[in-house]
N, C-alpha and C positions, 0 to 999 in steps of 0.2 A: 416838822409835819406831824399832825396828830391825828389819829385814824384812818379811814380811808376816804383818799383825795379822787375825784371824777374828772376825767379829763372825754367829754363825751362820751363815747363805746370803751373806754380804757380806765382802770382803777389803777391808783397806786399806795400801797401801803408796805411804811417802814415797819419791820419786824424786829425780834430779838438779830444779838449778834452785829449789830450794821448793816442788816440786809432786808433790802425792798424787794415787793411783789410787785411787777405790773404786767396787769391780767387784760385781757382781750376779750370783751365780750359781744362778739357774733355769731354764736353759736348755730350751727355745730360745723359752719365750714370756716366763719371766720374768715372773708371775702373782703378786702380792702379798697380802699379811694383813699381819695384825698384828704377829707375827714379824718380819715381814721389815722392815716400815717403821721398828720399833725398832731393829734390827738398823746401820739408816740411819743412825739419828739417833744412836744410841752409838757409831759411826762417825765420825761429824760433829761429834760434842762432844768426843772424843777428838784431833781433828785439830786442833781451834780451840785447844789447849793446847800444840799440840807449834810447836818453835821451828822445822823444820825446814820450816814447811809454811806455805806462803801464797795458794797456789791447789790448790782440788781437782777433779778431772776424776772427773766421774760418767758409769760406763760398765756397758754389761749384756755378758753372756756368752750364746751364742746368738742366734737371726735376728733376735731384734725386739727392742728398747730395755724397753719394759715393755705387755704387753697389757693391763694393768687387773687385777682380780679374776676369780676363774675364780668365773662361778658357777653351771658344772653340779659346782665339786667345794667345799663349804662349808666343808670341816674346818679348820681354823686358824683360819678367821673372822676378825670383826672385833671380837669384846669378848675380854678374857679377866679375870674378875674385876672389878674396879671399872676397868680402861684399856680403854680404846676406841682404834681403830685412829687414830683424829680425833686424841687424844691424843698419839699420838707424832708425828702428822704434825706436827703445829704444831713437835713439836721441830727437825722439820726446818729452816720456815722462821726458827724461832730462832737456828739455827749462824749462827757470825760473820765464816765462811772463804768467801770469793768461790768459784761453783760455775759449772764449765763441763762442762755436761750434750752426749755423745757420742751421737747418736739413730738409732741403724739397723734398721732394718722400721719394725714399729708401735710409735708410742704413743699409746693408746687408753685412752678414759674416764679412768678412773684416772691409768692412766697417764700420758697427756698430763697430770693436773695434778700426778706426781711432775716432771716434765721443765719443766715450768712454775714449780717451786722452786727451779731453778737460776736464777743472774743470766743465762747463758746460752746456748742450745743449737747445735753444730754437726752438723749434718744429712748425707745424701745425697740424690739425687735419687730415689731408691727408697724413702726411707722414708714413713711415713705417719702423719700425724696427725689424731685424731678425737675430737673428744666426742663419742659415741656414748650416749650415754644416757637421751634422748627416742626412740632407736630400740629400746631395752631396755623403756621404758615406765616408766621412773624418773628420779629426779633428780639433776643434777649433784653432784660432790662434790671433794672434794683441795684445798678454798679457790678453784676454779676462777672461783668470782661474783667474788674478787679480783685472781686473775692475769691472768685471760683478757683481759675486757675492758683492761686495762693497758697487757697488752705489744702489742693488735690494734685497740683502738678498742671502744668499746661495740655499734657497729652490726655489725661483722663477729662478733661475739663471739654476739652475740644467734642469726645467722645460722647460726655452726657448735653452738647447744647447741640451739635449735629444728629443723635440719633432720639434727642428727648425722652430716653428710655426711665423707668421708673427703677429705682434703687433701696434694695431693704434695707434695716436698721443695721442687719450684719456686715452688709458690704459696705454699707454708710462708714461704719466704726474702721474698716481695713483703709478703706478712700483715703479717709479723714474726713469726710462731710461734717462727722461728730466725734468728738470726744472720749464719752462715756456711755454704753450701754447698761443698760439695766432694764428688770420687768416693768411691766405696762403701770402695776399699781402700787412702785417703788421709783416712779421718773418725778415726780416735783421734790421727792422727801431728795433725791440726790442731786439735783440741780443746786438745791436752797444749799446740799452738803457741800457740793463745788464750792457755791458763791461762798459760805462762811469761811470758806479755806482763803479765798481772798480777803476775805473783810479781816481774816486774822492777823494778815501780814502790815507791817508801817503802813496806813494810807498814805502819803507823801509822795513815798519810796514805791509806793503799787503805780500811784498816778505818774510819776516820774518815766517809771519804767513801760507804762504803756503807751507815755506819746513816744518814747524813743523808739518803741517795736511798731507801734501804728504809725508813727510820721505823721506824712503828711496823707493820710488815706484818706480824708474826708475830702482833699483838694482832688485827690485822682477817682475817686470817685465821680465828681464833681465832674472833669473832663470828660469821663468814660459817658456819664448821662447823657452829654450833647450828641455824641453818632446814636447812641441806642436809643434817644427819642426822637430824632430824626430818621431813624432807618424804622422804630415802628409807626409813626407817624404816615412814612411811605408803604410800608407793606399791609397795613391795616385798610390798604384801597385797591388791595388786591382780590381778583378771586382766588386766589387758594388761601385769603386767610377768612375769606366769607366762606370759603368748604372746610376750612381745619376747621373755624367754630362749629358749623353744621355737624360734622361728621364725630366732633367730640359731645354735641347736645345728643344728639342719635345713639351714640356708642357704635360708631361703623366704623370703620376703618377710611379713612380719608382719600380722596382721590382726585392728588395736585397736578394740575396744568402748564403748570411755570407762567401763569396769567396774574 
């Protein structure tokens, strides 16, 4: 791969070292569909082929990592045809290229379980991460039943997708949400550091060693998709998740009915 490759809203470029950039460009919230998370994964499957790449650094363009789904704006959606947006995430967690995810502002709902598909994230003290989606009046999704609890423990996991409460980079780092902490305008220079730490070691023996700690995580993910696109599917015809949107457009405080 020589230069940089365009995979619609997503660039991917191999660096010095073994290491790939692939950048997100929806500036500055960086708001996903279906587009874009294939856009990901065609990215990611391309990269798992090229000799020149052994670590990839997942990074957004503008303030915040990834906000999730914008859904005062629905257009792109999440089917198109017979694929679902579910669909190509799994392809994500299927790539075979160790992923060190760059996290600055928010990563929310969604989001957070795009950031949750890397092996793993280096933060700032300003960023913020949330499942947010019992505060939407809907339910979790991005294989989060799989990741979340993993990289945090089942109890703190339960605690951020029941109260959706927003989490700093500090508390992120103690969680484990993230990895590594560092300043706001020291986070990609130490991500690409992470990833070069992997590209340094046997590729073989890196890949070897992360289907045996990953498994079978793309297939459980894969499972977890079906209740969590089923159960948003059902509560996205609810009124309280027509009042978490509202009252998150608003900035009020939401006022659910159990309807």
């Amino acid at each position: 791969m020589e230069g940089v490759q365009r995979y619609g809203d997503v660039s991917a470029t191999v660096g010095a070292g073994f290491v790939a950039t692939v950048e997100i460009h929806r500036p500055p919230n960086n708001h996903f569909d279906l587009a874009l998370i294939a856009s990901l994964s065609d990215a990611f499957e391309a990269l798992d082929g090229e000799p020149g790449c052994r670590a990839i650094v997942l990074c957004s363009e503008g303030r915040h990592f990834c906000a999730g789904a914008d859904f005062g704006r629905r257009a792109g959606g999440v089917e198109q045809g017979q694929r679902h947006l579910y669909d190509e995430a799994v392809r994500l967690f299927a790539a075979r290229t160790p992923v060190v995810a760059a996290v600055q502002g928010a990563a929310i709902g969604g989001g957070l379980g795009l950031a949750m598909a890397a092996d793993f994230r280096v933060a700032s003290p300003e960023a913020r991460f949330a499942a947010n989606f019992a505060r939407l009046g809907f339910h979790h999704g991005f294989g989060l039943t799989v990741t979340l609890p993993a990289a945090i423990g089942e109890q703190h996991a339960l605690q951020l997708l029941y109260t959706g409460r927003r989490v700093t980079g500090e508390e992120a780092l103690r969680l484990g949400l993230c990895d590594r902490l560092v300043p706001a305008d020291e986070l990609r220079a130490a991500a690409h550091a992470l990833a070069a730490e992997i590209a340094a070691s046997a590729p073989l023996a890196v890949r070897s060693i992360r289907e045996t700690m990953r498994g079978d995580l793309a297939e459980r993910v894969r499972a977890a998709l079906v209740r969590e696109r089923a159960e948003q599917e059902r509560l996205n015809r609810t009124d309280d998740f027509r009042e978490g949107v509202a009252a998150t457009a608003e900035r009020r405080e939401p006022h659910f009915t159990g309807r």
